[in-house]
Steps between C-alpha positions, in 0.01 A plus 500: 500500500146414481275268307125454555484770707730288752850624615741223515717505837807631450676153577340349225644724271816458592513144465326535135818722383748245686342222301474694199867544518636212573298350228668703265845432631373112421446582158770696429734233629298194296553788187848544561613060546282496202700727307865362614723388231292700196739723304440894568426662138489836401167691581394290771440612860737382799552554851869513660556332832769626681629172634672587883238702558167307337393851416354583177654810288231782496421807326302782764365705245372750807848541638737690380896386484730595804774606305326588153185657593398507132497143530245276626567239772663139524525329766465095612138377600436203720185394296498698204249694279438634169790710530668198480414354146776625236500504139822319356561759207790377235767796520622457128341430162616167493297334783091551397203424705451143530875378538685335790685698714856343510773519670717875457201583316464920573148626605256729700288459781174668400237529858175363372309782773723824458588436124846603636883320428714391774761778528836501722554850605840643459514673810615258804284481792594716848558215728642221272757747231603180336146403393259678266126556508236263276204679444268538170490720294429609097877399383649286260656244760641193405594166685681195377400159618753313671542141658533456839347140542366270201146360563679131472733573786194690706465159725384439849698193545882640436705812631509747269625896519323709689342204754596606870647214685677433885798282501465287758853335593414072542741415702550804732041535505591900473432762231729718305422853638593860501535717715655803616762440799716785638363712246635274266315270237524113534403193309515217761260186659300583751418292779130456580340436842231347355419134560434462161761672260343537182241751660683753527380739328709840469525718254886563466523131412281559168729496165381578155656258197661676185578245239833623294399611120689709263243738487433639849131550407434182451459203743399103506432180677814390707671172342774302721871655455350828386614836657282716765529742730278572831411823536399592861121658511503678727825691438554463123883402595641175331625164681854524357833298627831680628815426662472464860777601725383374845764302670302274715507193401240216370469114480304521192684801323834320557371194391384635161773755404701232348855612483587740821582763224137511341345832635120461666201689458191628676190596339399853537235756353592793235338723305419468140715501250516432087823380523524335841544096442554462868082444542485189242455161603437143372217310599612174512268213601547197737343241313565372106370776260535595167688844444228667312175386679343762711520503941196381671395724716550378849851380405795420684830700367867533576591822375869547310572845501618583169771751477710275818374155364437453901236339654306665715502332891427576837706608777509473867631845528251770691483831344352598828752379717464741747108384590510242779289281287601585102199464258695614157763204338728577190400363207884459331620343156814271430641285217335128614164415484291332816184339404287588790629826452106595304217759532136369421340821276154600702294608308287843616188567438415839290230601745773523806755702249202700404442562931897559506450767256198659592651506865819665331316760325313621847 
């Protein structure tokens, strides 16, 4: 690089790129607040942000497809381009340029830089059979718009699906984990030998929130005596409730069976399923609260499990009995309720499930 017959050090040129970028990742971040909450129409330009990831969706017009070769490129770009601007085409004659986009509305994804659609390949991909390849490519491809989380509901301040949260039991000052054990998964408190208990900071205690809808697509901000489930991150399996069969006895469990014929429960993970109730529970608060207003984030919860109507409660039963100094406690679930018997919902941070992930996928 020279100018007036002078050659800048390389250094300096380096740090002139650095600062030209971040001052475009500035902008673009003052552009994009500035353009929260304005209604997408037909014909205008957007950029999709995958959310877990904070990648944007890209179009790499000088790659070709894995599985298509025909096809150009997509893939997920940490700070995005110009193959990341899309056209938002109207699919049928009855949307024109210039109207909203609304909800079920069907459309195309037009790149802005390859002047190709967003395609999903028919042929599945080699290492994942159950998925299929998105590349771009000259096709008619549509896409209907659906709902996952209204802008109304898209609050810092309550839980809502898809927020990543540790239960942290009050009374007990240990978080609901799982792990494997014998080869076996378990859902169970884990006892901390930290001075301080809320810093632990594992990763098989983080739980993703699903708030119940009729339509699986679609999610929402958590009110009080709604129904969720806690999916595990980083195992996908479900915190569900089952019969437990252990023999040994417990204070508390005896205490909150009620009558001696009222069968017990301990909380356990399982896969997903449709039709599995087993991984629904109630939020329920411990202060005053109207039914339909939404839970702070931050919250403290007792959690009814909703196919038993039991309450979920700890135990002083070791799954590790065998250790000469048990770390993993039964979470169970019986007919009474015990107030302290609550778990405070930590919130986590999306730049430590972003680490979790990136740590995952190397």
């Amino acid at each position: 690089l020279r100018h007036d017959s002078q050659t800048f050090p390389d250094s300096l040129v380096v740090d002139r790129l650095r600062y030209a970028v971040e001052l475009e990742k500035q902008q673009n971040e003052t552009e994009m607040a500035q353009n929260l909450g304005e209604k997408v129409t037909y014909g205008s330009v957007v950029q999709l942000l995958h959310l877990k990831s904070n990648k944007f969706l890209t179009v790499n017009k000088k790659m070709p497809a894995s599985v298509e070769k025909k096809a150009m490129r997509v893939q997920l770009d940490h700070w995005g381009n110009e193959g990341s601007w899309f056209y938002v085409q109207p699919y049928y004659k009855l949307r024109s340029p210039g109207d909203n986009v609304v909800v079920n509305d069907v459309l195309s994804l037009m790149s802005v830089n390859a002047g190709q659609a967003i395609n999903v390949s028919k042929s599945t991909l080699l290492d994942h059979p159950d998925c299929r390849e998105l590349n771009a490519m000259a096709t008619d491809t549509r896409w209907k718009v659906v709902l996952f989380l209204g802008f109304s509901e898209n609050r810092d301040d309550i839980l809502k699906g898809g927020d990543v949260v540790r239960l942290f039991h009050a009374e007990q000052e240990k978080f609901l984990t799982l792990d494997t054990y014998k080869s076996k998964n378990c859902a169970f408190l884990r006892t901390s030998g930290r001075a301080k208990k809320t810093d632990a900071t594992s990763s098989k205690a983080l739980w993703e929130v699903e708030v119940a809808q009729v339509d699986a697509c679609r999610s929402g901000g958590a009110q009080w005596c709604s129904y969720v489930r806690f999916k595990h991150l980083a195992t996908g399996l479900y915190l569900a409730a089952q019969v437990d069969t252990d023999t040994r006895t417990d204070e508390m469990r005896e205490k909150l069976r009620g009558a001696s014929k009222n069968p017990v429960y301990q909380l356990a993970p399982v896969e997903y399923s449709d039709n599995n109730v087993t991984t629904f529970f109630e939020l329920v608060g411990t202060t005053v609260s109207m039914d339909d207003s939404y839970v702070p984030r931050g919250s403290y919860v007792r959690l009814r499990h909703l196919c038993t109507n039991t309450w979920v409660h700890s135990c002083n039963i070791p799954i590790d009995k065998e250790k000469e100094k048990p770390v993993m406690q039964k979470l169970g679930a019986a007919t009474l309720r015990d107030d302290r018997e609550a778990f405070a919902l930590v919130n986590v941070s999306a730049s430590e499930i972003r680490d979790l992930d990136f740590a995952n996928d190397a």
